[in-house]
MINUNU-15055 format. One record per residue (C-alpha): x, y, z. Coordinates in steps of 0.25 Angstrom, whole numbers, plus 5000, padded with zeros to 4 digits. Layout:
<pts>
XYZ;...
</pts>
This chain:
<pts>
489949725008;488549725002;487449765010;486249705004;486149574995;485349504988;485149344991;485049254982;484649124988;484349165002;483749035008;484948945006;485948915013;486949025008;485849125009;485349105023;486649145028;486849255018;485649305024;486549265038;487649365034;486649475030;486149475043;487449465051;488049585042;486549675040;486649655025;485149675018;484649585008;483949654997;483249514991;483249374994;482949254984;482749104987;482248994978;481048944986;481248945000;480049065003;480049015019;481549065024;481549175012;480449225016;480949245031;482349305024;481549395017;480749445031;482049455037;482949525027;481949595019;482549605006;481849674994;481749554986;481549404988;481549304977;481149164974;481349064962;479849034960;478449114958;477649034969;478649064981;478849204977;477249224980;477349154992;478549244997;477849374993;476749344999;477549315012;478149425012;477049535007;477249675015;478849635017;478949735004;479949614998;479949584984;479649434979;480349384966;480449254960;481249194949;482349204943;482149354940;481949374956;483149324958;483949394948;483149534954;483649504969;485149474964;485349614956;484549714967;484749844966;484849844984;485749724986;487349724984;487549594985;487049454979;487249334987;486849214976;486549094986;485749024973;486248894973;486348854957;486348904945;484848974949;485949084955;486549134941;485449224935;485349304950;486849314950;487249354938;485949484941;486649504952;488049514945;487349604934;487049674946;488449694951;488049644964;489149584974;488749444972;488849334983;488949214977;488649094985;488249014971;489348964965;488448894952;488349054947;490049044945;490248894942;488948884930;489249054925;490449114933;491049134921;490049254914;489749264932;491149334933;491149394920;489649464924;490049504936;491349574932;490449644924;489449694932;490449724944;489749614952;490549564964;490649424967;490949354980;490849214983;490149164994;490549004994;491348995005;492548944997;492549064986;492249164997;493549105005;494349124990;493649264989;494349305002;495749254999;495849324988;495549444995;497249444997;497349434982;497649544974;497349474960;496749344955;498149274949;498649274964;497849164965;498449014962;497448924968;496148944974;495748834985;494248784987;494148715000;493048624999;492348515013;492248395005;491048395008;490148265016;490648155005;492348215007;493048075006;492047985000;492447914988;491447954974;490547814978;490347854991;490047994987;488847954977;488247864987;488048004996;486548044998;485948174998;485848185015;487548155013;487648255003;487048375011;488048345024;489148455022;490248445032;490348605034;489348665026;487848685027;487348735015;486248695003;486048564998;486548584983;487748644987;487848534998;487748424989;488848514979;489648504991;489648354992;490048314979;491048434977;490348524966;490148624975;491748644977;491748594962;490848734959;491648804969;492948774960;492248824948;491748944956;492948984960;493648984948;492649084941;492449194955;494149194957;494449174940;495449094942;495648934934;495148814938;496648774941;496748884952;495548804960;495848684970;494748624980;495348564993;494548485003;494348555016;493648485025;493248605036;492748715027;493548815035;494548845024;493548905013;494848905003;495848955000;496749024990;498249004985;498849124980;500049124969;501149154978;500649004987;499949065000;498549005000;497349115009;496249025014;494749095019;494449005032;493049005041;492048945047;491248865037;490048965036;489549025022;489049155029;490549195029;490749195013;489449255014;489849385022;490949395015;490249415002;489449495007;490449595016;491649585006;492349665007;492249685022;492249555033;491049575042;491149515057;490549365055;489449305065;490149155061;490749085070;492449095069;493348995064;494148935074;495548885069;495648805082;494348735081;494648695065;494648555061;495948535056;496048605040;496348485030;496148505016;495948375005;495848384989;494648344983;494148194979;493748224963;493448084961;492348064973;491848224970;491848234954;490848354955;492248434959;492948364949;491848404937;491848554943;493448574942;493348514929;492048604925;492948724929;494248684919;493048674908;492148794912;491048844904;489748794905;490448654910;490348714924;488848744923;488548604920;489248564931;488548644940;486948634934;487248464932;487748474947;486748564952;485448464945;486348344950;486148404965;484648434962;484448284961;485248224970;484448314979;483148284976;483748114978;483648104962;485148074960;486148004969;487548104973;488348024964;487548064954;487748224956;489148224948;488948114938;487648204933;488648334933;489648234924;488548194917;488048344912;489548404910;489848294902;488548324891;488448454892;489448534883;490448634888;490348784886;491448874886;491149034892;489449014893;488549114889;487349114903;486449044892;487548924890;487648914906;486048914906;485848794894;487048744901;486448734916;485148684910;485848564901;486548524913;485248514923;484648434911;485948334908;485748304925;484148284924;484348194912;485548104917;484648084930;483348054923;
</pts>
């Protein structure tokens, strides 16, 4: 169990109920970071009074210090603010709540400095898992997934002894609002459509990944890097409920799946208290209340986002950064009602089909390589 994090992105979604779980289990929090949102970081801050609070710009950062002058709490901005509050010398732990590619640099600090890392971004593993891993077997870094299908493999294989038990590894995945609709029906969607999970309350970007599929399409890539194992040993299932997280067969045919309420601050405590499980405040799942449990395979023609994403992960190399940074520019305009949803994966296509492949990326090819794709995206639309 760690005692005191760092959190990286405390005003979203995930991090507010980090920031739940630290409450409910007396864990400190040595420095808080958000990108712009002064107002609720600033009552975190009062609250939990960390060392360190961090914002992405000058402007806001004066505003918060001067909010908070006499609290004895640090004000940081920038990119070096960030990467200062992930490697603390006074926090264990890093939960990495960033949603993006804007999560790499203040994780891979936090990995250098063998922290337990929490991740709850899974763009870090699916653009870099590759030299990820590699760091933090390095550095002795420990990372444990906080998504709430990795966490649910992470403790299944809790039973294992070694990573070539392991046959298949089962992502259970909603649907999300659009499960059912034919392609057509699906790029008609708006942006008020888009945001309606059927289980889930969580940010609009991964909200909108979770209506076209990428987000499971990222989860596959993700869970190929944290558990090492081949693109072939991953399967998707549609699970309507969300109370199977997923599952995991093992070599000898029994199958161990985590169940629960739908509810991120569980991933999240566990994270945090592994190895121990700490008495929960949630509510208890109910077998007798469930919904009947019925599982479905995935429509690849209506939701080619996941079709692109399990092909990225066959090819690897930088083809999995293009498919995250063209996805995640594709979002950005579809939010701002500059591009229509069925637009988001014919831009991604669009990008990995110009933008040459590279095998084992050097962190400068996965730069140049998220920067083209961003361009390719803002060039198709304009």
């Amino acid at each position: 169990m760690v005692n005191t994090i760092s959190l990286l992105g405390s005003t979203g979604s995930i991090g507010r109920q980090t920031l739940d779980v630290c409450r409910e289990q007396g864990i400190k929090v040595a420095a808080l970071t958000a990108r712009s949102s002064i107002d609720l970081l600033e009552q975190q801050a009062r609250e939990f009074r960390p060392q360190l609070v961090a914002v992405n710009d000058l402007e806001p950062a004066l505003e918060l210090a001067r909010r908070l002058k006499g609290l004895d709490i640090e004000v940081v901005y920038g990119l070096e603010g960030l990467r200062r509050a992930a490697s603390m010398r006074s926090s264990e732990g890093v939960v990495t709540a960033v949603v993006g590619m804007a999560a790499l640099w203040p994780t891979m600090a936090a990995i250098e400095a063998g922290k337990r890392v929490a991740f709850a971004n899974k763009e870090t593993l699916v653009c870099a898992g590759e030299l990820v891993m590699e760091t933090a077997k390095r550095y002795g870094a420990e990372i444990i997934p906080v998504d709430s299908e990795h966490s649910a493999i992470f403790q299944c294989l809790q039973g294992s002894r070694d990573r070539g038990e392991i046959k298949k590894l089962i992502l259970t995945c909603s649907g999300g609002p659009f499960f059912g609709l034919s392609r057509e029906e699906v790029g008609r969607k708006t942006k008020a459509d888009a945001l309606r999970h059927p289980n889930w309350n969580m940010g609009e970007k991964i909200t909108i990944d979770c209506a076209t599929l990428m987000n499971k399409g990222l989860e596959f890539i993700e869970a190929m890097r944290l558990f090492r194992v081949t693109p072939e040993q991953v399967e998707v299932v549609i699970h309507r409920q969300s109370i199977i997280h997923s599952m995991v067969e093992f070599q000898d045919g029994a199958v161990l799946a985590q169940m629960g309420t739908p509810d991120m601050r569980l991933p999240i405590r566990y994270a945090l208290t592994y190895p121990d499980r700490r008495k929960s405040e949630l509510p208890e799942l109910d077998l007798l209340k469930c919904p009947p449990l019925t599982f479905a395979p995935p429509d690849l023609e209506a939701f080619p986002c996941l079709k692109m994403a399990m092909e990225c992960a066959q090819i690897g190399g930088t083809s999995c950064t293009v498919l995250n940074s063209a996805n995640e520019a594709a979002v950005e305009l579809f939010r701002q009602d500059r591009i229509a949803f069925g637009q988001i994966p014919d831009l991604v296509a669009e990008a990995l089909d110009k933008i040459p492949n590279v095998s084992h990326p050097a962190m400068e090819e996965i730069l140049e390589t998220d920067r083209r794709a961003r361009e390719c995206v803002a060039e198709a639309v304009k």
